[in-house]
The first five atom37 places (N, CA, C, CB, O) and aatype in JSON, in Angstrom:
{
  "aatype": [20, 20, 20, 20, 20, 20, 20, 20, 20, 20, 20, 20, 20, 20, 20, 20, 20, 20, 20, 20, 20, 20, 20, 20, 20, 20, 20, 20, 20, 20, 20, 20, 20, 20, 20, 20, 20, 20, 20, 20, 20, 20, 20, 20, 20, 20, 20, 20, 20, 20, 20, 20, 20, 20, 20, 20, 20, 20, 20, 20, 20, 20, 20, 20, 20, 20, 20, 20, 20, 20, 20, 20, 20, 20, 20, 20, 20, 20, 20, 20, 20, 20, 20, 20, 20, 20, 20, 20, 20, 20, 20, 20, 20, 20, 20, 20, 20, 20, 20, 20, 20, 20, 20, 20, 20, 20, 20, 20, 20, 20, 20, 20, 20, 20, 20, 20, 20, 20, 20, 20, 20, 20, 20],
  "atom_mask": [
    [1, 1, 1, 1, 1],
    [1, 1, 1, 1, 1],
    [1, 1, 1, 1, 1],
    [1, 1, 1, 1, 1],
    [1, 1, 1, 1, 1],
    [1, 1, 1, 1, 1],
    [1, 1, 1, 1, 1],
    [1, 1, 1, 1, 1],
    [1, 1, 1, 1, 1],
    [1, 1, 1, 1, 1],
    [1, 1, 1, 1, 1],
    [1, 1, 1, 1, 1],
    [1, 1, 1, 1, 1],
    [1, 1, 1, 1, 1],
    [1, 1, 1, 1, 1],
    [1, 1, 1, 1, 1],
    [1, 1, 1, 1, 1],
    [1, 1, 1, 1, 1],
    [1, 1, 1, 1, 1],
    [1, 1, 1, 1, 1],
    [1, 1, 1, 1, 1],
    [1, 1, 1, 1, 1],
    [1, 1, 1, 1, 1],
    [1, 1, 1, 1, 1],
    [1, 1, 1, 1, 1],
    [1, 1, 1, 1, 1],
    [1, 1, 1, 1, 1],
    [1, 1, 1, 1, 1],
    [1, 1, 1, 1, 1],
    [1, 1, 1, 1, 1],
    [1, 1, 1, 1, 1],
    [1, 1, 1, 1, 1],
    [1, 1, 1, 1, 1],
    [1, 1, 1, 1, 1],
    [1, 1, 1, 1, 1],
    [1, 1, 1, 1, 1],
    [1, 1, 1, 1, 1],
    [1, 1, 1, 1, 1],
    [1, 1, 1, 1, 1],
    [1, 1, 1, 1, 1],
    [1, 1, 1, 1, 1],
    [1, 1, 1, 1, 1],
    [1, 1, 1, 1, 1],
    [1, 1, 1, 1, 1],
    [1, 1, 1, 1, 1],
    [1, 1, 1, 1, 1],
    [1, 1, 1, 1, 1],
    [1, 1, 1, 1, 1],
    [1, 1, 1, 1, 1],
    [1, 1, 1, 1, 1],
    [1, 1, 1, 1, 1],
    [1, 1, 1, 1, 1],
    [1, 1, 1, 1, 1],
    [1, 1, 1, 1, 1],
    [1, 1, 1, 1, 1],
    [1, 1, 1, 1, 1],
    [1, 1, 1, 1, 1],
    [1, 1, 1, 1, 1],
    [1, 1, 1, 1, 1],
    [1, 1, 1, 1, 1],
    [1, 1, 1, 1, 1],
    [1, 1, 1, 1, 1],
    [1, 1, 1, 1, 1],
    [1, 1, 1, 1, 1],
    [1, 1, 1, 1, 1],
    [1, 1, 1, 1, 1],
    [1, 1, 1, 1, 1],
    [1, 1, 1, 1, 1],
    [1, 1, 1, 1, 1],
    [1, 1, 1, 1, 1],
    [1, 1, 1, 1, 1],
    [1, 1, 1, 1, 1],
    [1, 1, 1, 1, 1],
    [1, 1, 1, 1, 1],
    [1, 1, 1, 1, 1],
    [1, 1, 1, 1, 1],
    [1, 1, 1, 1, 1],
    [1, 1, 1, 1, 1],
    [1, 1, 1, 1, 1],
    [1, 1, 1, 1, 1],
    [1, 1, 1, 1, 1],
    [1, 1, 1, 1, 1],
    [1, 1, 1, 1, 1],
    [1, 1, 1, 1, 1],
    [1, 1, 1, 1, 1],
    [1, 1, 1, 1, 1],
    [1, 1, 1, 1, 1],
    [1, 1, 1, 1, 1],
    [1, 1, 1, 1, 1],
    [1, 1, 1, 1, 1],
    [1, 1, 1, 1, 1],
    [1, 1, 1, 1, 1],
    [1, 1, 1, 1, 1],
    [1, 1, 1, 1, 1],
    [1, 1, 1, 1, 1],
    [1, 1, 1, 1, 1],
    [1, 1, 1, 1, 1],
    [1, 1, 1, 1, 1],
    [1, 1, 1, 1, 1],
    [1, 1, 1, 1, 1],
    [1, 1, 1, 1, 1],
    [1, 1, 1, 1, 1],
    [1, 1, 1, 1, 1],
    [1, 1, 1, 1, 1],
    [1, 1, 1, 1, 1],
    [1, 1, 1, 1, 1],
    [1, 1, 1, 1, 1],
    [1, 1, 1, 1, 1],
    [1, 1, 1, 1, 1],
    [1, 1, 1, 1, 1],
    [1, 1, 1, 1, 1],
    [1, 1, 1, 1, 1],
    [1, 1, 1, 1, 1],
    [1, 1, 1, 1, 1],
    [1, 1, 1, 1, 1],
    [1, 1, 1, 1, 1],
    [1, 1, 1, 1, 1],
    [1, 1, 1, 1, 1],
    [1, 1, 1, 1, 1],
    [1, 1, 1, 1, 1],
    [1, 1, 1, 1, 1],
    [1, 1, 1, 1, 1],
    [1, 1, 1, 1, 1]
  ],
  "atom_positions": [
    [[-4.46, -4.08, -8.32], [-4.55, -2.83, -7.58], [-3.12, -2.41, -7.18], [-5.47, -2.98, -6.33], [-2.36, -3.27, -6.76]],
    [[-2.74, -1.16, -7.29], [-1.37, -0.47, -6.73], [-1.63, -0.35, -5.23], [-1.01, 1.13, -7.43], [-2.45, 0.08, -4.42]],
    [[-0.24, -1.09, -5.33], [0.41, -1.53, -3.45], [0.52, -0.31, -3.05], [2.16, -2.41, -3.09], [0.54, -0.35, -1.82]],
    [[0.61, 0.79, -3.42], [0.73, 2.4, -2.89], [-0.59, 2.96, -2.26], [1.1, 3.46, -4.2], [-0.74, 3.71, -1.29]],
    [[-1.36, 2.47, -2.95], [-3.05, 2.08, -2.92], [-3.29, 1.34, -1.97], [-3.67, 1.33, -4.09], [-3.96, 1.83, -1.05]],
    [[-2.95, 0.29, -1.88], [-3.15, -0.23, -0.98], [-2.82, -0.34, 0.53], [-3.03, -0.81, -1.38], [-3.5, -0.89, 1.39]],
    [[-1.73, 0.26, 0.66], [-0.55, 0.97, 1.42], [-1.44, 2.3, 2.29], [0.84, 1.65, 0.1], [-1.88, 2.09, 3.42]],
    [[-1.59, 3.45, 1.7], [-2.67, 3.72, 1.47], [-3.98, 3.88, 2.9], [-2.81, 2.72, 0.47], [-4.11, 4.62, 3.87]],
    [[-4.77, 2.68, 2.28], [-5.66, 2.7, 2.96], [-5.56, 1.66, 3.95], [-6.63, 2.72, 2.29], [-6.61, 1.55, 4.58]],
    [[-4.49, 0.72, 4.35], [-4.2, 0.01, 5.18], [-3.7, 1.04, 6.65], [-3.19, -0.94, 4.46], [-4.21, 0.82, 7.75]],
    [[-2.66, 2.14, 6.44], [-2.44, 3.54, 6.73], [-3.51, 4.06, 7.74], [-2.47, 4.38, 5.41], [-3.42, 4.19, 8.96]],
    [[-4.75, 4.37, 6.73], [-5.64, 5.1, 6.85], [-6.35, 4.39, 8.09], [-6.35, 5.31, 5.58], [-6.67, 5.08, 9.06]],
    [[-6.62, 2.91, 8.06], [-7.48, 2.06, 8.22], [-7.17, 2.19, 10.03], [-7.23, 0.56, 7.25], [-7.96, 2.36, 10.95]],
    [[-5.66, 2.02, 10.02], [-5.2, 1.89, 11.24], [-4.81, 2.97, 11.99], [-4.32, 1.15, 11.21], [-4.62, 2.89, 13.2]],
    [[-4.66, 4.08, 11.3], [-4.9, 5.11, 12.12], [-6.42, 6.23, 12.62], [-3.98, 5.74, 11.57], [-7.46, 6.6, 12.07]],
    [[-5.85, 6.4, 13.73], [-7.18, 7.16, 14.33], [-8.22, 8.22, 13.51], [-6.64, 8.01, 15.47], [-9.41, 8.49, 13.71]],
    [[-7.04, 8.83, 12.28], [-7.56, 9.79, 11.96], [-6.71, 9.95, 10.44], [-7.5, 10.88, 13.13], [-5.48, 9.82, 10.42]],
    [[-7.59, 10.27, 9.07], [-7.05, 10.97, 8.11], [-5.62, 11.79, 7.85], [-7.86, 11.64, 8.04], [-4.98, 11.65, 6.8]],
    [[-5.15, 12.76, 9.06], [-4.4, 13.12, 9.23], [-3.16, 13.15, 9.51], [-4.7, 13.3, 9.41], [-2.13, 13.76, 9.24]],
    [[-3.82, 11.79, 10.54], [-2.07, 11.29, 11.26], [-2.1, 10.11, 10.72], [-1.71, 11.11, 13.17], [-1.5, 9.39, 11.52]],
    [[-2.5, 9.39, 9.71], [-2.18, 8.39, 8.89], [-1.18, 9.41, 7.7], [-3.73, 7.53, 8.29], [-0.07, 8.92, 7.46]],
    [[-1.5, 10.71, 6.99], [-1.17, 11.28, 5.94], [0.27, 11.53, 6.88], [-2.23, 12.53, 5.27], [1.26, 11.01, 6.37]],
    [[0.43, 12.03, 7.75], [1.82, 12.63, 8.48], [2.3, 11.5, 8.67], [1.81, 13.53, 9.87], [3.51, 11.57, 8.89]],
    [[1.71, 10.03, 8.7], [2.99, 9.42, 9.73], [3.69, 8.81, 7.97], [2.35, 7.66, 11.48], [4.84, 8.39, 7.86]],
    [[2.68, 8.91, 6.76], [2.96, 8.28, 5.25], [3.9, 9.62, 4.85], [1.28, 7.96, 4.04], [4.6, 9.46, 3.85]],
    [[3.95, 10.21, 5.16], [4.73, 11.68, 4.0], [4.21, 11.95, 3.0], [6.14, 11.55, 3.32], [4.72, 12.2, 1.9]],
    [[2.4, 11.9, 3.56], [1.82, 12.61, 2.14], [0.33, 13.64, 2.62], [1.24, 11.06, 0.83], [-0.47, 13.49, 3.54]],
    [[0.41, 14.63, 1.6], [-0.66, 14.81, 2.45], [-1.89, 14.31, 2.59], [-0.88, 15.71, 2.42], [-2.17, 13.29, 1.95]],
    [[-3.05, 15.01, 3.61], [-4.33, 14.78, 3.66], [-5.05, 14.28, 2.41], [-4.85, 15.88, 4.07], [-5.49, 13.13, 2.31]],
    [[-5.14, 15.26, 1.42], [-5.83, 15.4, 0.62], [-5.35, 13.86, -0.25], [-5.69, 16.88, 0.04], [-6.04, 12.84, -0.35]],
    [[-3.62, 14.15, -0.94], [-3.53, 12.61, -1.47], [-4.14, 11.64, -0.74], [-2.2, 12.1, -1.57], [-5.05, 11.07, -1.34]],
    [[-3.87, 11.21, 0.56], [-4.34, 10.49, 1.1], [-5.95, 9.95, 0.66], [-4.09, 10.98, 2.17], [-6.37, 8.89, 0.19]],
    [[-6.43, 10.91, 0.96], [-7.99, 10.44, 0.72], [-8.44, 10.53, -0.67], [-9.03, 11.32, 1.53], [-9.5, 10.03, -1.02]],
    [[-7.53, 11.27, -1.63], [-7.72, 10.39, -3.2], [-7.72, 9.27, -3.16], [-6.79, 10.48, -4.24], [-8.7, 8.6, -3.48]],
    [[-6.38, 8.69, -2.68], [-6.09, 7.36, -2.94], [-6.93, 6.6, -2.22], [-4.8, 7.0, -2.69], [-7.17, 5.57, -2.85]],
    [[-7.52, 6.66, -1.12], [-8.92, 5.7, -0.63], [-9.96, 5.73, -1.31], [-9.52, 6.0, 0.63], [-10.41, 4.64, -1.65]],
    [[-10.67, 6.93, -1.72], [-11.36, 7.24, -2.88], [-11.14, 6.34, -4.05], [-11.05, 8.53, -3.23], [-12.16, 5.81, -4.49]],
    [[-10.04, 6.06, -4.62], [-9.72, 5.43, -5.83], [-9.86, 3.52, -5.09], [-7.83, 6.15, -6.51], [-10.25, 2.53, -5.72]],
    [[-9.53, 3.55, -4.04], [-9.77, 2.04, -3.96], [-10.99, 1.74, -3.64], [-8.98, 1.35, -3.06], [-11.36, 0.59, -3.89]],
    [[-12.0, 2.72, -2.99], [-13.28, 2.29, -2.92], [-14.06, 2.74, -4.2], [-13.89, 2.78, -1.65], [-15.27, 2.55, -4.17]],
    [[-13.43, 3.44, -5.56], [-13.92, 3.04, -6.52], [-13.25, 1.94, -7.36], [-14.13, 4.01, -7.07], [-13.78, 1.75, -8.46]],
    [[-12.35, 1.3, -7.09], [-12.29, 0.22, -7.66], [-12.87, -0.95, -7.42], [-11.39, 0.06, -7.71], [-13.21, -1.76, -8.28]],
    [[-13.02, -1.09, -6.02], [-13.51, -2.5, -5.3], [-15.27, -2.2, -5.43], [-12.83, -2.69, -3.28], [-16.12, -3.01, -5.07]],
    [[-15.48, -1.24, -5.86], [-17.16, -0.44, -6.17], [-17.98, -0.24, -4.32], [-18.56, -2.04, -7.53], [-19.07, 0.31, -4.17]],
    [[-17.24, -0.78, -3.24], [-17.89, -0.42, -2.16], [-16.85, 0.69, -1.04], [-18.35, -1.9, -1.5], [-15.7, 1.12, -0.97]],
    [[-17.97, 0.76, -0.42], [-17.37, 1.91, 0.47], [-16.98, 1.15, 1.9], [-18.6, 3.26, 0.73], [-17.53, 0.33, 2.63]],
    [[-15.67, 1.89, 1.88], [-14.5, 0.85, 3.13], [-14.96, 2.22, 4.3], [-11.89, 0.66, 2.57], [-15.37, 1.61, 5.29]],
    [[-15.02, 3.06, 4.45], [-15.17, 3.9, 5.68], [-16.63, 4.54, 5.72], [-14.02, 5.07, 5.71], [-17.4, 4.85, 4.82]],
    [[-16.71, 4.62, 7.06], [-18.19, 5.49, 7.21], [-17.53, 6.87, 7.66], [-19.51, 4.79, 8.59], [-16.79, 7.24, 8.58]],
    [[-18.18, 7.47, 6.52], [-17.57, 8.99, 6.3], [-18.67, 9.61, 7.42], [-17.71, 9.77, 4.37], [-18.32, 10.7, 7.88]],
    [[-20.04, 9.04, 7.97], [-20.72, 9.8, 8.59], [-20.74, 10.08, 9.9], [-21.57, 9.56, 8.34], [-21.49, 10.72, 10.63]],
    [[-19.29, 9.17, 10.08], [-19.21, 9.15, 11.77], [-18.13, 10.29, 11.76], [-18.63, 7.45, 12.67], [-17.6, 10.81, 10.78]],
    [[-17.88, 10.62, 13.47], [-17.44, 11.45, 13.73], [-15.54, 11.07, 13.31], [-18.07, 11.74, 15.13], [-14.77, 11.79, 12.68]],
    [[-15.31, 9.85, 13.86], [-13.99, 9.45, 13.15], [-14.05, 8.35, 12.57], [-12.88, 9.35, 13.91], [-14.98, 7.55, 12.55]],
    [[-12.67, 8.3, 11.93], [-12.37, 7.05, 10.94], [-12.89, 6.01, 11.63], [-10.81, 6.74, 10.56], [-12.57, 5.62, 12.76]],
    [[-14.03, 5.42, 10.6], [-14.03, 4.0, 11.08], [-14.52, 3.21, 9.7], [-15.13, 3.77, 12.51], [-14.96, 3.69, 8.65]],
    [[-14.34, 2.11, 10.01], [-14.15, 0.84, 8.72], [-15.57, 0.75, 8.55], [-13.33, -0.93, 9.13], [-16.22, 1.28, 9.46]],
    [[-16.26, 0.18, 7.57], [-17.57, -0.59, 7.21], [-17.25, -1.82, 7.2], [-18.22, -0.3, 5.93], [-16.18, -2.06, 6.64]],
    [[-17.95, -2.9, 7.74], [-18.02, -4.1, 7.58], [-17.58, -4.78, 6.05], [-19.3, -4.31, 7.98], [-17.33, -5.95, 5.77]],
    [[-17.59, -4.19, 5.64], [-16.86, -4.94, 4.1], [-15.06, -3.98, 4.55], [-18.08, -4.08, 1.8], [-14.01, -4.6, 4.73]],
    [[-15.16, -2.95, 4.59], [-13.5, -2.41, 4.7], [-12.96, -2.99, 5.66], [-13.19, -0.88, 4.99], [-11.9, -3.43, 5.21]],
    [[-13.11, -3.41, 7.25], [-12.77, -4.49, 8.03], [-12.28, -5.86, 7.01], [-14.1, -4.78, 8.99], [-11.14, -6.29, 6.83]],
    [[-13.09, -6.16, 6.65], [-12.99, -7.59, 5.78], [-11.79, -7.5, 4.71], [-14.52, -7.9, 4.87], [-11.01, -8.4, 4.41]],
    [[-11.83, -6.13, 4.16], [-10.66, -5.71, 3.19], [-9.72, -5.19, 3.88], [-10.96, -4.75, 2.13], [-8.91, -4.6, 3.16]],
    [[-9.39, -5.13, 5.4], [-8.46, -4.49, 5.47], [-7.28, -6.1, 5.86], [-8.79, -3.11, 6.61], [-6.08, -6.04, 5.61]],
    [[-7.92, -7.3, 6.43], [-7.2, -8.35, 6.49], [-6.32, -8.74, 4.9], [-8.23, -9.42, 7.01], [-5.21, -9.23, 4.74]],
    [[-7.24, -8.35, 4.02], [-7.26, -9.23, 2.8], [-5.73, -7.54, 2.05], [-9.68, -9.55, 1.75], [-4.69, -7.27, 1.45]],
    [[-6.24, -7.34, 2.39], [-4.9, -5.93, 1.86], [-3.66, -6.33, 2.82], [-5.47, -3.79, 2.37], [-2.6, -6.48, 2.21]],
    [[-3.63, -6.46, 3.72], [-2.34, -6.72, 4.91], [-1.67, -7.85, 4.4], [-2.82, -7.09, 6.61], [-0.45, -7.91, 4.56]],
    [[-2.31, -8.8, 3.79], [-1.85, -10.1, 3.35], [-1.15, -9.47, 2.16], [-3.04, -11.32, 3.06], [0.04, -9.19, 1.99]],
    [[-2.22, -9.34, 1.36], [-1.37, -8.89, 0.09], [0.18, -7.9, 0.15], [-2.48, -8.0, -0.74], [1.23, -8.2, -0.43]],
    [[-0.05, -6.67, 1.01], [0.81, -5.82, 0.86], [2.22, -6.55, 2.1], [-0.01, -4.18, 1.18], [3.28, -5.97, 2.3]],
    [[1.85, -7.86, 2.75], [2.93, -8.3, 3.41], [4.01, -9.23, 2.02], [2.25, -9.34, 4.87], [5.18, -9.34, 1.65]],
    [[2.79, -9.67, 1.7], [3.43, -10.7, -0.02], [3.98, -9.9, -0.65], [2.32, -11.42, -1.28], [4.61, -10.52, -1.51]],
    [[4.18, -8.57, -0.79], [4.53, -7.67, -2.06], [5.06, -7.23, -1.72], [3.95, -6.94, -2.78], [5.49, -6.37, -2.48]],
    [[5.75, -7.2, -0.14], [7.13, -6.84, 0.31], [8.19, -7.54, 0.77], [7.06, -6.16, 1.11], [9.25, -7.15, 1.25]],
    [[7.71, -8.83, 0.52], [8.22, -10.01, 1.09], [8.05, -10.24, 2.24], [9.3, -10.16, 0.97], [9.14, -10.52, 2.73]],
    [[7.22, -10.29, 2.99], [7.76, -10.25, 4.54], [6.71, -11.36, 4.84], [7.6, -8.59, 5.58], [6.74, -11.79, 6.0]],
    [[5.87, -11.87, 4.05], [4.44, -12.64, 4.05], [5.0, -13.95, 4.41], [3.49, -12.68, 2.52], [6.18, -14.29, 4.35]],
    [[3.6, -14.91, 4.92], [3.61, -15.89, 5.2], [4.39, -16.99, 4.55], [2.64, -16.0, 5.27], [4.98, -18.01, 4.89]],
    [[4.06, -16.11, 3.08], [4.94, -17.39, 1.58], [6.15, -17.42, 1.25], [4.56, -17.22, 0.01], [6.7, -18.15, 0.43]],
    [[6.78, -16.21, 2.2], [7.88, -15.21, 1.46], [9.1, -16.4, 1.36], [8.4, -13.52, 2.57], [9.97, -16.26, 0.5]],
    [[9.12, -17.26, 2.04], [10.41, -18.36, 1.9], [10.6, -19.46, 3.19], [11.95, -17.4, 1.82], [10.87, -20.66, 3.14]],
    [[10.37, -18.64, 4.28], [10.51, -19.2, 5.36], [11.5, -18.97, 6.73], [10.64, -20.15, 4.89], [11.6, -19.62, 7.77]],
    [[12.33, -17.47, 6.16], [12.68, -16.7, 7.05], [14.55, -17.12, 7.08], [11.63, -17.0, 8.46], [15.23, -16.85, 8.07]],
    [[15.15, -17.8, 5.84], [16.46, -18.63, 5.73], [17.36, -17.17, 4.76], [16.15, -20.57, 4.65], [18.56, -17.32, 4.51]],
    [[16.66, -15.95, 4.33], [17.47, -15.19, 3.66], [18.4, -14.34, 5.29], [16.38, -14.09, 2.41], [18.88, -14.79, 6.33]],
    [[18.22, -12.68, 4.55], [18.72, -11.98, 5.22], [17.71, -11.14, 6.24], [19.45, -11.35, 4.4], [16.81, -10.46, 5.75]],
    [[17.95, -11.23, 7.8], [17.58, -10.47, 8.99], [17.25, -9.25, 8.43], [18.64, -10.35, 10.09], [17.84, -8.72, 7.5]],
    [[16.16, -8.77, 9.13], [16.0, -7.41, 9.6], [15.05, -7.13, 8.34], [17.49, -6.4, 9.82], [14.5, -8.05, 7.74]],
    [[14.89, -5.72, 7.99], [13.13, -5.5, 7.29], [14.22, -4.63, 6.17], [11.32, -4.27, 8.53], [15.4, -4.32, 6.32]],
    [[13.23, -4.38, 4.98], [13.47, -3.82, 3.93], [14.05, -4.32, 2.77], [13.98, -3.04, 4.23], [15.03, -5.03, 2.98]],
    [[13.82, -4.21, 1.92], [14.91, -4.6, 0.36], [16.23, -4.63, 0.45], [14.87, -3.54, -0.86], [16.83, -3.59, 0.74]],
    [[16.88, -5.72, 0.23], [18.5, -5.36, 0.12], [18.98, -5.13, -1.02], [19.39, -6.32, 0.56], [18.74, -5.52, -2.16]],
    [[19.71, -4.42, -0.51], [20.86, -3.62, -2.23], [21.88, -4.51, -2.17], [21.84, -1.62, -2.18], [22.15, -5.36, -1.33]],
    [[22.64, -4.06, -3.62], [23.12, -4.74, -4.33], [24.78, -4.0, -4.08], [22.29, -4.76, -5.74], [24.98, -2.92, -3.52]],
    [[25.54, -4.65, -4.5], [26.94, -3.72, -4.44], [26.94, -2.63, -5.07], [28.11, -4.29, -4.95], [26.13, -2.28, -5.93]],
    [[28.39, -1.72, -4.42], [28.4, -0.57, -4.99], [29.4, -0.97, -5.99], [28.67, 0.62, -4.1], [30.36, -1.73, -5.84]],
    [[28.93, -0.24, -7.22], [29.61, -0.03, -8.63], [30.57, 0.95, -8.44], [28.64, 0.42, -9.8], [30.24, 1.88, -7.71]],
    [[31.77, 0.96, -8.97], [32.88, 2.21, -9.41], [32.34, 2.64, -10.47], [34.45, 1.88, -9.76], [31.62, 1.93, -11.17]],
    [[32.65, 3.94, -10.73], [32.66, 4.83, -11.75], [33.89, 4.2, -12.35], [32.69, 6.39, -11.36], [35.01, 4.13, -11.84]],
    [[33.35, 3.59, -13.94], [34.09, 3.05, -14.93], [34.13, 4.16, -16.16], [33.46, 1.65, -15.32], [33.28, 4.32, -17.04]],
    [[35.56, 4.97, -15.92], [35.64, 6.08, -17.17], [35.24, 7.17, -16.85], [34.9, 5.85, -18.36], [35.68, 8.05, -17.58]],
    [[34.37, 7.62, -15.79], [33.73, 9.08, -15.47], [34.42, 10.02, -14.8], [32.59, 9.02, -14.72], [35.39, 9.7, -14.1]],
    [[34.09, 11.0, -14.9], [34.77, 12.03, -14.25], [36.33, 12.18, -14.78], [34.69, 11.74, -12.73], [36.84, 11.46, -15.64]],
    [[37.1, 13.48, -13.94], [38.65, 13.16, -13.91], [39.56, 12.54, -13.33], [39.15, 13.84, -13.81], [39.17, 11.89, -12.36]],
    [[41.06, 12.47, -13.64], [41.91, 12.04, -12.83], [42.14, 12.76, -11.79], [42.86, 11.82, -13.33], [41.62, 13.86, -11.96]],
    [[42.65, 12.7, -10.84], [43.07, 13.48, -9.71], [43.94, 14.5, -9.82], [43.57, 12.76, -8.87], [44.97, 13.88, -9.57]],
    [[44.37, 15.86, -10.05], [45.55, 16.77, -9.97], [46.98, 16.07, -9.28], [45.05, 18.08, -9.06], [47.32, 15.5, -8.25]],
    [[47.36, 16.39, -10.17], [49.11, 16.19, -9.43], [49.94, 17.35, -9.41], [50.15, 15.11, -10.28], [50.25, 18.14, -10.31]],
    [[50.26, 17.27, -8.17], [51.0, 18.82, -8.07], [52.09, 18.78, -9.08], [51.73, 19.23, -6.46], [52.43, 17.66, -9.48]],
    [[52.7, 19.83, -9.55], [53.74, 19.94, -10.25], [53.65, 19.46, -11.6], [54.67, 19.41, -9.62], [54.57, 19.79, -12.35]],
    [[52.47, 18.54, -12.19], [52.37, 18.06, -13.18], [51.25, 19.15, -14.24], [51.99, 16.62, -12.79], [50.47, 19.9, -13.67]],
    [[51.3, 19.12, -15.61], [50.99, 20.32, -16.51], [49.19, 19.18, -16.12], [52.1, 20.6, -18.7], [48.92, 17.98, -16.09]],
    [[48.46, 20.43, -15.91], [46.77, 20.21, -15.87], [46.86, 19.36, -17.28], [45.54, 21.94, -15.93], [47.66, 19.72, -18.14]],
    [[46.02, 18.22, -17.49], [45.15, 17.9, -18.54], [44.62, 18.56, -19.13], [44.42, 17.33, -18.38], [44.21, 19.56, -18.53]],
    [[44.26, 18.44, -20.81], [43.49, 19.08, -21.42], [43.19, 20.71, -21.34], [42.61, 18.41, -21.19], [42.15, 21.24, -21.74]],
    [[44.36, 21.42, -20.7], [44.55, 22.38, -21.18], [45.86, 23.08, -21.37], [43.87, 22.88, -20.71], [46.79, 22.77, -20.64]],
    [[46.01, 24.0, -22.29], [47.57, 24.51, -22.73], [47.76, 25.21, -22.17], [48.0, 24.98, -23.87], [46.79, 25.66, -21.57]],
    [[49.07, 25.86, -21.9], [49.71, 26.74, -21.12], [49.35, 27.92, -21.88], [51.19, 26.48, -20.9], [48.96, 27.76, -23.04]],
    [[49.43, 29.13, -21.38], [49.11, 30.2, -21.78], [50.11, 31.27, -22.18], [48.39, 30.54, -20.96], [50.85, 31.92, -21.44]],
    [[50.01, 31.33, -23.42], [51.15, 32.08, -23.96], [51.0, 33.57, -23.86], [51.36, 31.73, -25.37], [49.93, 34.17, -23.87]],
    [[52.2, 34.09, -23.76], [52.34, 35.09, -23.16], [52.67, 36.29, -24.57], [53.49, 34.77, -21.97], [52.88, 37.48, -24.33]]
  ]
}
């Protein structure tokens, strides 16, 4: 299943409402509730009771919402397995060094010196 997916309805699960799960993700409403749609047709059961007045879980989506938190903590590293907490502090993916531009672009202008790659203009 896609961690975006899963992401998703973990989102959904924990917020009060459709809406302010979609605003606090940067997506809208509507994606939003595709993508729950698509995980309660994958898992073939239904994670929310659409008949209540607000979001609330079904006894199987409760049960899936532990079993998604695990997963989507493992798939960001941050999980129980992830190593044991001996890398680098603080939350998110770390990057890698910054690369120079090898060959790109131009040289810098030099005053007084004839421009590159183009000729003087004859008169």
């Amino acid at each position: 299943m896609d961690i975006t997916l899963l992401g998703h309805f973990v989102a959904a699960a924990e917020a009060s409402d459709f809406a302010r799960a979609a605003l606090a993700l940067g997506v809208s409403r509507d994606t939003l509730s595709a993508s729950v749609k698509q995980v309660e047709a994958e898992l073939g059961y239904a994670l929310f009771d659409r008949s209540a007045e607000s979001t609330t879980l079904t006894e199987i989506g409760v049960a899936f919402l532990a079993d998604a938190r695990l997963e989507l903590a493992q798939a960001t590293g941050r999980g129980p397995q992830s190593g044991g907490g001996a890398g680098k502090s603080g939350g998110g993916p770390g990057g890698g060094k910054a690369k120079a531009n090898k060959g790109k672009g131009r040289a810098p202008a030099v005053k007084g010196q004839p421009k590159l790659g183009k000729k003087r203009q004859s008169r």
